[in-house]
N, C-alpha and C positions, 0 to 999 in steps of 0.2 A: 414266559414265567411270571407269576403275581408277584407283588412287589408286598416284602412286609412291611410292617409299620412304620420300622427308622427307615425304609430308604423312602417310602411315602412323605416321610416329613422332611428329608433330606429336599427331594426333589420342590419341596412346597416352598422350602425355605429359598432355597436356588431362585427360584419363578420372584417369588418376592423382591427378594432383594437385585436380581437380575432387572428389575421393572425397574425399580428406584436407581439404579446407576444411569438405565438408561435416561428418565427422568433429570437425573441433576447434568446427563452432559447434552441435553436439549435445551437446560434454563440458559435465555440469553444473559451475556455481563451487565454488567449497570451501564446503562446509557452515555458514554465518554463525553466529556465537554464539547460546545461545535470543535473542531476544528479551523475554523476559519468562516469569513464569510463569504469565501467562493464556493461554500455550501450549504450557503444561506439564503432561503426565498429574499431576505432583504437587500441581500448581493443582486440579484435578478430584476428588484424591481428599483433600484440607485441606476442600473444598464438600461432598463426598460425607459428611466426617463433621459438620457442620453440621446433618445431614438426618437422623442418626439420632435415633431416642425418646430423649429425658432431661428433665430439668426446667430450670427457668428459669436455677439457679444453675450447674448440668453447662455446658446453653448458654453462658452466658457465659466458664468456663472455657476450652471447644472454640475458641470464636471466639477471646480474647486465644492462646491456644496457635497457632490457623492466623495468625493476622496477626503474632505473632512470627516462625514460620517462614519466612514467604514471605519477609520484610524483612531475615532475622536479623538481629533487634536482641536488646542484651545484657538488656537490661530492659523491663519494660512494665505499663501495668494497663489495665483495663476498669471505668467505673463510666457507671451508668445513673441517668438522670433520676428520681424517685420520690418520693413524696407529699411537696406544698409545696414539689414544684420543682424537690427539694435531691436534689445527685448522692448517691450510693452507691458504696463500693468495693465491685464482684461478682466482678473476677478478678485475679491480677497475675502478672507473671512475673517472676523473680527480684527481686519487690519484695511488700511486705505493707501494711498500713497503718500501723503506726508509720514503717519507711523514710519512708512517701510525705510524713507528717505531717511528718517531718525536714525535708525539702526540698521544703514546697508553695513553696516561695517567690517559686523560678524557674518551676514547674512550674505555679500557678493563674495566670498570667496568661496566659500561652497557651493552658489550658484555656478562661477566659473565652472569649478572643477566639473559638475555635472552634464552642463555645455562642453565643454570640450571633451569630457571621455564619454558621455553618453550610456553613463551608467548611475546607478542611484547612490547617495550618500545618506547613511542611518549612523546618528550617534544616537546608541541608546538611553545610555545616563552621562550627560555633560560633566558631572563631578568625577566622573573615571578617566576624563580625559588630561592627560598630564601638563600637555603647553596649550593652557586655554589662554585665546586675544584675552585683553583687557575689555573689550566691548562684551564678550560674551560671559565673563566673569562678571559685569555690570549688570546684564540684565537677568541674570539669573535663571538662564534658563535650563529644564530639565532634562530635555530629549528633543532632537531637531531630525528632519526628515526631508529629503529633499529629491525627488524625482522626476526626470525626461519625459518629457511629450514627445515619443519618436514616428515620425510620418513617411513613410512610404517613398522612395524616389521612382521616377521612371526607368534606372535600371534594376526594379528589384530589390535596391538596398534600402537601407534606412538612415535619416539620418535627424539631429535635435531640432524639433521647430520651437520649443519651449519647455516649462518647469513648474514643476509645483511647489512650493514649500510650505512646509507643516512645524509648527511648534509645541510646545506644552511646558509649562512652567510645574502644574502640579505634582508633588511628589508621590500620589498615588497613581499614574500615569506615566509609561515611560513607552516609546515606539518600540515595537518588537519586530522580526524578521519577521512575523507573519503581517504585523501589522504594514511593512515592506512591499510582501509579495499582493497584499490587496490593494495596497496603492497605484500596484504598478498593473495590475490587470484595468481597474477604473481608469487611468493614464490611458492603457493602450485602446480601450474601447474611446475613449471622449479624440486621443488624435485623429481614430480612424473616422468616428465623427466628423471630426473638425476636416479633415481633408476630403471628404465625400462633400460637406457639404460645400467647402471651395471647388470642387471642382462642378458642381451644378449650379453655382454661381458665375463662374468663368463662362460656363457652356451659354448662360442665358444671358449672356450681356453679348454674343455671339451670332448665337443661333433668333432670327428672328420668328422663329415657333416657340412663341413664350409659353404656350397654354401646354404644350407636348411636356416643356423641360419641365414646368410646375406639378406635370401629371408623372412624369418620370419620379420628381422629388422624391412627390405621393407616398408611391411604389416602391422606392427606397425605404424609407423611413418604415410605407408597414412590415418589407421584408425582414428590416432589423430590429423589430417588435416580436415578428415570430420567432427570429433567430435566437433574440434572448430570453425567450418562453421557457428553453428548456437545456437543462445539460446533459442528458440522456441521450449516447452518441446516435443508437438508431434511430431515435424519435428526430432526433435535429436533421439528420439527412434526408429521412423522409419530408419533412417540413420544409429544407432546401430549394426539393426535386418541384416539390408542389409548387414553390413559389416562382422558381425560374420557369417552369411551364405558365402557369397564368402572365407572369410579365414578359413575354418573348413571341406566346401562342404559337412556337412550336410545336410540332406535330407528336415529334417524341425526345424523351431526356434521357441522361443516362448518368449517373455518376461512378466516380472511378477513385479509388485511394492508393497513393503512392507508399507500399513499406520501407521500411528501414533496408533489409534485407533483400528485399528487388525492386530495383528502379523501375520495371514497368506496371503501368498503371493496371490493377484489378478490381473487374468489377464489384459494384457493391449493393446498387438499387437501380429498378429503371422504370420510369414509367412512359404511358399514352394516353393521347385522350380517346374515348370510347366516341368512337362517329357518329356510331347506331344510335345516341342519347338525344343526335341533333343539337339544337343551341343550349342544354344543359351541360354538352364536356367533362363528361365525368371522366376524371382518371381512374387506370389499373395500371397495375404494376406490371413490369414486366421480366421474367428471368432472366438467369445467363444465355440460355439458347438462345434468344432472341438478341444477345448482343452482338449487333452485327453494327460496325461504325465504321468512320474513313480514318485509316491511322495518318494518312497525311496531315490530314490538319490537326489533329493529337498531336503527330510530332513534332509539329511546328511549335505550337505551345508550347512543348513541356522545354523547346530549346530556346526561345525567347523569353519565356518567364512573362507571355502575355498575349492577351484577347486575339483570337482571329477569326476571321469571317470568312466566306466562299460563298459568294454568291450567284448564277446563273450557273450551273455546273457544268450544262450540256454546251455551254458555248467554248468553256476550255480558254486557251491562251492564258494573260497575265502574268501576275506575278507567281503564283502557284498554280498550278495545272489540276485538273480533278483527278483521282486514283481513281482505277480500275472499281475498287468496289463502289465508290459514289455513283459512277455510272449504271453500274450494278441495280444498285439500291433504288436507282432514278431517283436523286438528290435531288432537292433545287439548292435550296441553303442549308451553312452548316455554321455554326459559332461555336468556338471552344474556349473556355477559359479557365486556366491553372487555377487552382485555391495554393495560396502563397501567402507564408506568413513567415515574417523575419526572413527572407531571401530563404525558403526553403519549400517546395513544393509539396503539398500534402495531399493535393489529389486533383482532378480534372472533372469539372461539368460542362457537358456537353449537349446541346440542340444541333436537331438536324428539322428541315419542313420540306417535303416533296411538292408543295403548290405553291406552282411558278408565279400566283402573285403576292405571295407571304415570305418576299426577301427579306434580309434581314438587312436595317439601315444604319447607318456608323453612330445615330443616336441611339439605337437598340445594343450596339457593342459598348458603347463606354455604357449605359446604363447592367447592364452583363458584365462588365466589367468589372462598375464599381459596386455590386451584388456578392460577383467571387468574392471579391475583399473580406467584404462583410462578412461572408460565409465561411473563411480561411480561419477568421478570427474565431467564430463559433466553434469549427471543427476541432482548433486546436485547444481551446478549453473545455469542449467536451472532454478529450483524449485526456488529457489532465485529471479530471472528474472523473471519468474513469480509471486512473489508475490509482490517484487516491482511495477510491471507492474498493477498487481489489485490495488494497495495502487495507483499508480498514478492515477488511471480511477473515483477511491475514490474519489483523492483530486482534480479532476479536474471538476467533478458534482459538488462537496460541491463549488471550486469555481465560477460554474455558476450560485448556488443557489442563495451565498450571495450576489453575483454580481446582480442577482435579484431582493435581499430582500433590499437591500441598496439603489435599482433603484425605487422601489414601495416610498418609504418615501420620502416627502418635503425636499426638501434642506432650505427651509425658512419659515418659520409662515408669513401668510398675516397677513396686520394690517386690523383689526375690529374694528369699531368705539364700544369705551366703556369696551375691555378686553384683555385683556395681555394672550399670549399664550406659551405654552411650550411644544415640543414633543420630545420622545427620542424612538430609538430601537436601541439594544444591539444583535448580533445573537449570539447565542451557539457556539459551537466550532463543534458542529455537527445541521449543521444550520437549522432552521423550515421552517416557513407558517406565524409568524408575520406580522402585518404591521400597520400603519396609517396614515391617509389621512387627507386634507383638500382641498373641493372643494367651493370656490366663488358663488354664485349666481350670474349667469350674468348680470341680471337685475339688483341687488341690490349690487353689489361690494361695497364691505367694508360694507355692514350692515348686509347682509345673509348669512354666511359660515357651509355649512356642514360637520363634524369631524366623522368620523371611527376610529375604532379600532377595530381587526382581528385577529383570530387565526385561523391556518390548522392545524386538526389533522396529526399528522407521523411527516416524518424529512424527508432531503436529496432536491433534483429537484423536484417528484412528490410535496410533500408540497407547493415548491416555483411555480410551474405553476400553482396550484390552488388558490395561492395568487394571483398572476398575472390576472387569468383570472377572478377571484371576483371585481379586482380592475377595468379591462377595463369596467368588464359590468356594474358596479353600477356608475362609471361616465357615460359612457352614458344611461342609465336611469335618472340620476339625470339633467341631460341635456334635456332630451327629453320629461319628466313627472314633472318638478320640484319639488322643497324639500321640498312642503307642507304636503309631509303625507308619513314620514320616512317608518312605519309598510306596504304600500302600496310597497314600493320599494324593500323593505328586502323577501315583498314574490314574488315579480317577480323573484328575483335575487334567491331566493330559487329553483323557479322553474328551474330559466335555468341551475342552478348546479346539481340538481336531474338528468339532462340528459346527462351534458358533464363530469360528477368526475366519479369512480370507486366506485362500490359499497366499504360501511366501510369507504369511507372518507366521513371528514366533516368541518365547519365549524362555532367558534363562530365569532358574532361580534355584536358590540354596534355602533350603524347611531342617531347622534346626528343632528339636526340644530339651531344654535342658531339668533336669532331677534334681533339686535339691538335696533329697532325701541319700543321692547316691554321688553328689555331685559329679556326673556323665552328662554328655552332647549325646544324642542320637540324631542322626543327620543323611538325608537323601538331600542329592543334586538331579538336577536333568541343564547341562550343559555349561554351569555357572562358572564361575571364575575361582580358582582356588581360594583353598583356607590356610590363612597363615595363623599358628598357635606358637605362643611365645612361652619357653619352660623355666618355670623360675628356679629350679635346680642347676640345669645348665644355663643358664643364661641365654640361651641362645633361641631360636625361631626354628619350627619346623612348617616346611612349606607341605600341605598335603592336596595333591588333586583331587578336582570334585566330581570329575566325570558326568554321564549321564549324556542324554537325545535331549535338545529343548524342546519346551511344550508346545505342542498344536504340529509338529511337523509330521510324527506317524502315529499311529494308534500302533503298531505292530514294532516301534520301538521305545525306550522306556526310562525313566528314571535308573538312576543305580543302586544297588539293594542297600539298606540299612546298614549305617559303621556307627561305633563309637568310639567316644572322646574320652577320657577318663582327668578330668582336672583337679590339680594338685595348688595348694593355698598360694598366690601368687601366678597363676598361670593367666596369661591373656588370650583369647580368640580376637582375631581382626578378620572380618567380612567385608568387602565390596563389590559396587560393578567395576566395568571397565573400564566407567568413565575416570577413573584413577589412576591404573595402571598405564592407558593409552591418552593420557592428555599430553599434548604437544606445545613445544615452544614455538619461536619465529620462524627456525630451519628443521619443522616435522620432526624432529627428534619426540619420540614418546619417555615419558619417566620410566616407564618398566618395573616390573613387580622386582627385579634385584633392588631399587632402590628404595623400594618401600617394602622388603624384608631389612634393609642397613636399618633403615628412620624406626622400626618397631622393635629390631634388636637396640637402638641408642637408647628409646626409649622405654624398653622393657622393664617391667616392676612400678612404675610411675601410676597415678591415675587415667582411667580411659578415656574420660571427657579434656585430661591434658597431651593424650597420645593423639585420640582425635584432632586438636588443634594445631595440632604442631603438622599435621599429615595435609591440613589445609594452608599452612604457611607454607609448608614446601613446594606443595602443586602450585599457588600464586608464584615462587622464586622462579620455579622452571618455566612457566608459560608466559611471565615477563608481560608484555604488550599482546601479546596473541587473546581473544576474546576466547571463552570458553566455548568448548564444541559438543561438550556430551555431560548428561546430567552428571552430578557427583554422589552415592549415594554409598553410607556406610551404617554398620552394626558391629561394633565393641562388646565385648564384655570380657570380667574380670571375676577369675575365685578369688573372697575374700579371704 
């Protein structure tokens, strides 16, 4: 069938404005402040210098310089636990050791406390603290920060090798919890530093292969240049696998990650090196098919919390015996080693080498060892970086939503000759599909205005471009068909949603128009929430169902036919969604529509913009501490 002229411009109008919704819920939000700078290239390259060759007292310097920076604090030192217990000054920043000796006063007791609980102390603003020392009253200072250098034991645990502490006297400047959590990642990166690099000092004052250990260093140090290259969790694994294969020149690698949810380790990457390449070693990767390994010596690891090795396979005996599948595989060596961070296993890298003269030697274990470390530490702030990273993508849909659901509602009630108007929406904290409208009749400005109110099933974006797209088409239908016959418009609009939403969505909503000229409501629902109308003759409230199919679920069911209202000087209309009727306190108790017929018969005859408020004080009395769960969204009005 040819399409006449209005429904030609109807559909032109739809296409339009259809494009432009889709438009504003594709504009990204404005750019959020960083968040910190552990997702900060300058976070990366304060760690990058951590990783360079120096010695033990360089180290310490590097570390108090990145943990000043990240925090800018005005002052700071670094001293380390050493022989008989007793700390050490290793580094300071605008502070030396007489300063510090000036004013241990204020300053060792919170050092204590940190040595012995092994956790950090942050006062953020000193003048909020109520029994300040007299020392710390003297020097005036703003904000003190004070954090563990925790190092790794041989069983797995951890415990204080040393401290940092940060000050700032300026009043524009005060430490914050985030400024906290970056001190305490810089912390954790400079201990694990600092203990890598004691332990390949120990090794070399030992091992009379001085040129191996210095070449080990090397290979340390570049390993944990690549490691803090990147926080992007599949790039850093791959980067891993790569590097434990060049410093081991095992044959093949495999990495494994331990979930929350099951302890046994799954695969994650694996590679080989390509033989066919000759002395160029090119790795590929390899899949799961190909994961074929010795869970013996897996399971050793993951029950020691450390390195192990197997080497000559076929000869059998010792301390561990070779499994069935090593023989299998005709093993020669195999080295496993946990990634463990904070006494907690996060996954397993693993080499194996089939040529009986590429064993692997206990200075290839501990340098494997103190590789995992390193790599334990990366892992685990990937994982971090990553979830931050979801939690941003979270907060940044939710703020296109609302930015949506805010852009859908009047910024003003038109004046109608003859009734006072009052609209409110309120979005959840996890935002919907609310909304309400008011459109003019062109013709009749200020006598005919038509009033919505909307809900989308779900939450998040999907919700809000369904709102979005409701709102463009039912104005231009009500443009292009006029408001005389609400139920007429609800199922068009039914129809074009049946086609453009996702099966499972839907929507309610109540299309009111009201007459001045005859002061009447004419009004279709498709599944909304009743209409309460308040009679200023009786005083009283009548509740009237609104019935109706919600939009998008059938074509072949429908809004409900056209009623009217007939309103008398004094009489109120009160519209809402659900989020009113079904808000809950502490113990899921919902308010329920009886008691928001009591609240609009107390208030009946009063102003709408003061019945309104009082409907908002109520809902805050009932749900007390409970956070709100469903938008709030209401339409008032009142014959004068």
């Amino acid at each position: 069938m040819p399409l006449d002229q209005n429904e030609f411009r109807v559909l032109t109008e739809i296409a339009h404005k259809l494009d432009y919704a889709i438009r504003t819920a594709e504009v990204p939000p404005a750019a959020p402040e960083p968040s910190g700078a552990a997702l900060d290239p300058s976070m990366l390259r304060l760690l990058y210098s951590l990783m360079q060759p120096c010695d033990k007292d360089e180290l310490a310097t590097r570390i108090m310089g990145a943990v000043a920076t990240i925090t800018n604090a005005e002052r700071g030192f670094l001293m380390l636990i050493e022989e008989g217990r007793k700390l050490r000054f290793k580094a300071g920043h605008h502070m030396d050791q007489q300063t510090i000796q000036r004013e241990s006063g204020y300053s060792r007791s919170l050092i204590k406390q940190v040595v012995q609980g092994g956790e950090c102390v942050l006062i953020e603003d000193t003048s909020q603290v109520a029994d300040q020392s007299s020392s710390l009253s003297g020097l005036r200072m703003r904000s003190i920060l004070c954090v563990p250098l925790l190092f790794d034991t041989d069983d797995g645990a951890q415990q204080v090798g040393g401290i940092c502490y940060l000050d700032a006297r300026s009043i524009m400047h005060t430490f914050t919890a985030r400024d906290r959590d970056n001190a305490l990642i810089v912390a954790q990166m400079g201990a694990a530093a600092l203990g890598n690099t004691a332990k390949l000092s120990a090794a070399a004052r030992i091992d009379p292969n001085a040129g191996k250990i210095q070449q080990n260093f090397e290979r340390l140090l570049d390993v944990g240049r690549t490691i803090s290259s990147t926080l992007v969790l599949d790039e850093l694994l791959e980067l891993v696998l790569e590097k434990v294969l060049e410093v081991t020149r095992a044959d093949r690698g495999f990495l494994m990650l331990v979930d929350d949810d099951n302890p046994k380790p799954a695969f994650r990457l694996g590679m080989n090196w390509n033989k066919k390449d000759g002395p160029l070693r090119r790795k590929r990767k390899l899949d799961e098919t190909m994961f074929s390994f010795s869970s013996t010596v897996t399971n050793r690891a993951l029950e020691t919390k450390k390195a192990v090795v197997l080497n000559d396979v076929n000869a059998g005996g010792g301390e561990m015996d070779p499994s069935v599948s090593m023989m299998q595989m005709e093993l020669s060596s195999v080295m496993v080693a946990p990634l463990v961070e904070k006494g907690k296993v996060l996954g397993l890298i693993y080499v194996d080498s089939k040529m009986s003269n590429q064993e692997f030697a206990d200075s290839d274990l501990e340098l494997f060892e103190a590789l995992a470390g390193q790599a334990a530490i990366g892992l685990k702030n990937a994982m971090l970086y990553t979830q931050v990273a979801a939690q941003q993508r979270l907060e940044s849909e939710l703020a296109i939503a609302a930015r949506m659901q805010q852009d859908l509602c009047p910024d003003v009630a038109p004046q109608i000759q003859g009734i006072e108007l009052a609209g409110y929406m309120e979005p959840a904290k996890e935002v919907g599909g609310d909304y309400y409208d008011y459109v003019e009749d062109s013709e009749s400005p200020g006598q005919v205005l038509a009033m919505v109110v909307g809900d989308v099933s779900g939450k998040g974006l999907g919700a809000g471009v369904v709102a979005v797209m409701a709102r463009c088409f039912l104005r231009s239908m009500l443009a292009a068909y006029g408001m005389e016959d609400p139920s007429q418009l609800l199922g068009y609009l039914n129809h074009t949603l049946c086609d453009e939403i996702e099966a499972g969505k839907f929507m309610t909503m109540l299309l009111m128009v009201y007459d001045a000229s005859t002061a009447t409501v004419r009004y279709a629902a498709s599944g909304h929430e009743n209409i309460i109308i308040w009679r200023a003759a009786t005083r009283q409230s009548e509740v009237i169902q609104s019935g109706g199919t919600p939009l998008g679920l059938s074509k072949s069911r429908g809004p409900t036919d056209n009623a009217e209202l007939t309103l008398q000087p004094g009489d109120t209309v009160v519209t809402y969604t659900d989020g009113v009727t079904e808000a809950m306190d502490m113990q899921d108790n919902e308010y329920e529509l009886e008691n928001l017929v009591a609240l609009v018969n107390r208030m009946g005859g009063q102003p709408v913009e003061a019945i309104k408020q009082e409907i908002l004080v109520e809902l805050a009395k009932h749900r007390g501490e409970r956070e709100q769960t469903d938008d709030i969204t209401m339409v008032l009005f009142r014959r004068q």
